[in-house]
N, C-alpha and C positions, 0 to 999 in steps of 0.2 A: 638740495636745491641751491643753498647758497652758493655750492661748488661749479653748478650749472653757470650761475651768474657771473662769478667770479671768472671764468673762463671767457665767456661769450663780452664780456666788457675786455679782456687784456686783447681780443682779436681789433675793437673796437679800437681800444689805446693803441694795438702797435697800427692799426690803418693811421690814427692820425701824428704816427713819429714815436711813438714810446713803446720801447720795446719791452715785453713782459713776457715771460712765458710758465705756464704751471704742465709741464711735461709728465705724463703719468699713461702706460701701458695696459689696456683692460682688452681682453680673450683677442690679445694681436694687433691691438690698434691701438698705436704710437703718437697720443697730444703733440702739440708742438713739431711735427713735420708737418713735408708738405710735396704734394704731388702734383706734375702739370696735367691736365686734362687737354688732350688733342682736342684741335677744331677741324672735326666733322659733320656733316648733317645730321648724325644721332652719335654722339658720343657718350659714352657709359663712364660713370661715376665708378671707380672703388671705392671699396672701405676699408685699406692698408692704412690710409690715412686719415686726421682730424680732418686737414685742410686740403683745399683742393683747388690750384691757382688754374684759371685758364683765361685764354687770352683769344675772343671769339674771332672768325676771319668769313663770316657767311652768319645766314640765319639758321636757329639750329633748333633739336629737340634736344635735350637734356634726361636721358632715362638713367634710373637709380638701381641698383641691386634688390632683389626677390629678400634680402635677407638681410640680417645685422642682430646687433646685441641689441637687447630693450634699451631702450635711454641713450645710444651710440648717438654722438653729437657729431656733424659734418658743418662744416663751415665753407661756402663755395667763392674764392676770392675771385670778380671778373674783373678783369684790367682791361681799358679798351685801351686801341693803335689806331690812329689815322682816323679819316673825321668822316666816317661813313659809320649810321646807326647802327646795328643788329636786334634781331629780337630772337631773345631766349625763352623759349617754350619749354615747360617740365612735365615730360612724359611719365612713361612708364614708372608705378612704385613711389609717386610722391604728391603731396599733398600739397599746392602751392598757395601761393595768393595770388597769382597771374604771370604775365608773361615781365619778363625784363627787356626793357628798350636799353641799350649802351648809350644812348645818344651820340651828340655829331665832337666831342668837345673827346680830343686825344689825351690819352695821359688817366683820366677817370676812374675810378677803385668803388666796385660795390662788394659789399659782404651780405651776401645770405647764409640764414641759419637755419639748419632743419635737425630731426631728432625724430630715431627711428621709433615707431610705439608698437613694434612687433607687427604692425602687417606693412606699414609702409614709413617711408622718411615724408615727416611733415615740416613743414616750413613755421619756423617760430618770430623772423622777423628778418629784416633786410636795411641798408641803410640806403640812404639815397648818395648820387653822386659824390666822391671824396676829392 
């Protein structure tokens, strides 16, 4: 658990400038990278990666993979561009807290955090606007 934490705060520190990383490989999936997530109307999450940057350009659903390690931790970095809201819907295979608004304010960084509990990826906490 402490390892959990200790992770999910350095995603936190590098959002606010401090870069930290604890890089560690479990059944193919690589801590400390990072993959973009196209903007689609239902784009699909991997799980090649911890972290997964996207950058929304429409309103979308958000569906996750049928499958993962128990405990695999995904971290969903969204960056917003230009001063038009979006709202991020989480479909398919996840357990949310609701919808993400980007709001109107360009430049923006939220981090969500989920963890997969063998049936689905559940959301364990989010930040607000950075």
């Amino acid at each position: 658990m402490a390892k959990l934490i200790e992770k999910y705060v350095s995603v936190v520190r590098l959002n606010r400038g401090i870069a930290t990383a604890y890089p560690i490989t479990v059944q193919g999936v690589t801590s400390g990278t990072s993959v973009v997530l196209a903007s689609t109307a239902t784009p699909t999450i991997a799980t090649s990666s911890s972290v997964i940057t996207h950058t929304p350009t429409q309103n979308e659903t958000i569906n996750f993979p049928a499958t993962g390690a128990i405990g695999q931790e995904l971290f969903l970095e969204v960056l917003t561009s230009g001063t038009t809201s979006f709202t991020l819907t989480f479909g398919a295979n996840v357990r949310s807290q609701g919808v993400l608004a980007t709001g109107i304010i360009s430049g923006a960084i939220f981090i969500v955090a989920f963890v997969f509990d063998g049936t689905r990826f559940v959301e364990t906490g989010r930040t607000t606007a950075q």
